[in-house]
N, C-alpha and C positions, 0 to 999 in steps of 0.2 A: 124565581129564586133557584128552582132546579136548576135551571141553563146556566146561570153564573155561578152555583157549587160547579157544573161539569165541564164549563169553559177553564177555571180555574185547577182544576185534576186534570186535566189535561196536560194545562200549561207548567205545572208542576214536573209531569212525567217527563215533558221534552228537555225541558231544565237539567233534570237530573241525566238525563242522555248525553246529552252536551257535554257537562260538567267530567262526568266519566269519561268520555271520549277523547278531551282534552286532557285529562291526568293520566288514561293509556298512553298517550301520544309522546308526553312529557317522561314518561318511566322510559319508553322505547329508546327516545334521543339521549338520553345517560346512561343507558346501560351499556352503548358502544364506547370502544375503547381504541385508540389510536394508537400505532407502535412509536416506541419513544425515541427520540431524535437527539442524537449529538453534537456537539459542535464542531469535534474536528473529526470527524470520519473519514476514513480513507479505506475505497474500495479496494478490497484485496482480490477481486475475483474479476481482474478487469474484460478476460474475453468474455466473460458469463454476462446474462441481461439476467437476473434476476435480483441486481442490486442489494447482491453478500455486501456487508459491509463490514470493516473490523475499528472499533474507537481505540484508533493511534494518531503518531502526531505526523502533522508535515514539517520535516525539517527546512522548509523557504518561510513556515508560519512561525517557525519557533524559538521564543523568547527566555534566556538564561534566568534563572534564580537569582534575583537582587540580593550581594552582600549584606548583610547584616552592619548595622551605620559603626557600628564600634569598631568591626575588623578593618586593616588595612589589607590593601593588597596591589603590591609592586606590579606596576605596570609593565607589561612584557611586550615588546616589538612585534608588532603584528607582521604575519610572514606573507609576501607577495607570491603570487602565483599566476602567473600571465597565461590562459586558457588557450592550450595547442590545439583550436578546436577552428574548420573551415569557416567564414563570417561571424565569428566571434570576435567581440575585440576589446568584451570589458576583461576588469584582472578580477580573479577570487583571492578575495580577502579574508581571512577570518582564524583567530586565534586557533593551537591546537587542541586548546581545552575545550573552548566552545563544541568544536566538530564533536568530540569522544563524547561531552556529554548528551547531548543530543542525541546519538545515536545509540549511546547506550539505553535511554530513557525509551527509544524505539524498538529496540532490541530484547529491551527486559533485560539487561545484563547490569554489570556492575561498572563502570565508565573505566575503570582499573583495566577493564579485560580487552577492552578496545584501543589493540597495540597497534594496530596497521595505519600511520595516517596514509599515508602516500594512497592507501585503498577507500579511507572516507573521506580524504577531500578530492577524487576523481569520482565517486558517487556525488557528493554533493555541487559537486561542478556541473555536474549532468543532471542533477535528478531534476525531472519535470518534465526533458526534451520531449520534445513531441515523437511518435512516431513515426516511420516513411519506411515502407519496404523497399529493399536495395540501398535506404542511407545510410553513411558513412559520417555525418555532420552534426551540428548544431541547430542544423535547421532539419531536422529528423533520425533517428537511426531503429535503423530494427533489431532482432533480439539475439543475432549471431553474430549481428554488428558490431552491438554494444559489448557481449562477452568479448569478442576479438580483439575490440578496443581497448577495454580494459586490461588483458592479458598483457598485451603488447605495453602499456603505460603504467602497469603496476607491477606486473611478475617481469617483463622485458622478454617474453615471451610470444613465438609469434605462431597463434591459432589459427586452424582452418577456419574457412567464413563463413560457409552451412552449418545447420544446428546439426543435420546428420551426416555431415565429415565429421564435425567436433565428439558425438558419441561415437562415435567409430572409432575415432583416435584417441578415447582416453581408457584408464583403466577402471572398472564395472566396479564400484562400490555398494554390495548388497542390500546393505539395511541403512536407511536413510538417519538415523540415531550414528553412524556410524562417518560420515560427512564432515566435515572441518572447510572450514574457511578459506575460499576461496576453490572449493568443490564446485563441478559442474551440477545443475539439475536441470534433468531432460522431460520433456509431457510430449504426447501423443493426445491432441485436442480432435474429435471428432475422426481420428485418424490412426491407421496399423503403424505409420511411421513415425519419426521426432517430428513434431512442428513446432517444437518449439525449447526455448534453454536459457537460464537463470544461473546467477552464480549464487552460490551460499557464501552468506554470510555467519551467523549463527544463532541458537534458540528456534532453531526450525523456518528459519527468515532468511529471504533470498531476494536479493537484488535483479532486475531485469526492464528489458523494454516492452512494453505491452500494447497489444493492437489499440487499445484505446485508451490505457492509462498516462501513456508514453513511460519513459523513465521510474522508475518507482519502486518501494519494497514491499513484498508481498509473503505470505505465510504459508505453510506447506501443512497448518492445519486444518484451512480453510477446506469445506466442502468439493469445492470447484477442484483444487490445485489437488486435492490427495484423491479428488475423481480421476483426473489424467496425467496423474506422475506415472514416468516411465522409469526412473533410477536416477541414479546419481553415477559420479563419471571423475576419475583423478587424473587431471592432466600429467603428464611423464616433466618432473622437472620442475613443477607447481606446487 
């Protein structure tokens, strides 16, 4: 009788070992917590590997606001645009409203304030390209490239092709609040000199080509980018 009250106090003890072990184990596995996940994220810090990320939109992803079934609205000529770009040979299409809104909704601005098209449908023509250092193309451009290109096909303007001929030849704008649209901005990545150059856009947003993003806009609030801003830069004529 002894032996089977002490087999069973036993058997009891282990029980309750188990039991507890099992409900530590179960507290442990919920008390971690995952960071939360986006759906359209878009790296702002593309030389950086520590995957900054800012929730904004890609303008190749992004889908207009469906009218409202009561309102009408006059269909307006969609304006062609045959891409003066080396092995390219599709055309960009796409209303001028479309482009403003979109990137104002990118921008954080008021679509009113995004007067330049000729400046966001040669963004949007390009955004994505991949990068290639030394490209001039479609099929890659890099980030002195791309200011170059753009100067020349939006101002008619024709830029040096180094990021640091280009701050060299422009005029030193102090404080970055002080910037406008279609200002240089220059970084010094890992280095005393420019390596690198973006155009402003506005809302502290600059467009450029990125070693790994390729094409794309990125924020000058971002950790990364106000790590290695070097200044801002007013083209003569710009």
């Amino acid at each position: 009788m002894m032996r089977n009250r002490l087999l069973f106090t036993v058997a009891c003890i282990v029980l309750a070992i188990v039991l507890d072990s099992c409900h530590s184990s179960q507290k442990a596995t919920y008390s971690h917590s995952s960071k939360p996940k986006f759906i359209n994220d878009v790296a702002f810090a593309p030389h950086n590997k520590s995957n900054v990320t800012h929730n904004a939109i890609d303008p190749k992803k992004y889908t207009p606001k469906p009218a409202p079934k009561s309102a009408t609205v006059a269909q307006k000529p969609v304006k062609k645009v045959v891409a003066p770009v080396a092995g390219r040979k599709e055309t960009y299409e796409e209303p001028p409203k479309v482009v403003r809104n979109k990137y104002a909704e990118i921008l954080g601005v008021q679509p009113k304030e995004i007067t330049n098209k000729t400046l966001y449908q040669f963004i949007d023509k390009w955004y994505g390209t991949n990068y290639r250092l030394g490209g001039q193309d479609g099929s890659g451009i890099d980030c002195s490239g791309f200011a170059q290109k753009l100067y020349g096909e939006v101002y008619g303007i024709d830029l040096s092709r180094t990021s640091r001929e280009q701050y060299s030849n422009c005029k030193r704008i102090k404080h970055a609040h002080d910037a406008r649209e279609g200002d240089l901005v220059f970084f010094h990545i890992h280095s005393k000199r420019i390596t690198h150059v973006g155009v402003y856009l506005a809302n502290d947003f600059f467009v450029h080509s990125s070693s790994t993003g390729g094409v794309m806009i990125s924020s000058l609030n971002e950790d990364y980018w106000h790590k290695y801003y070097a200044g801002c830069g007013r083209v003569p004529g710009g």
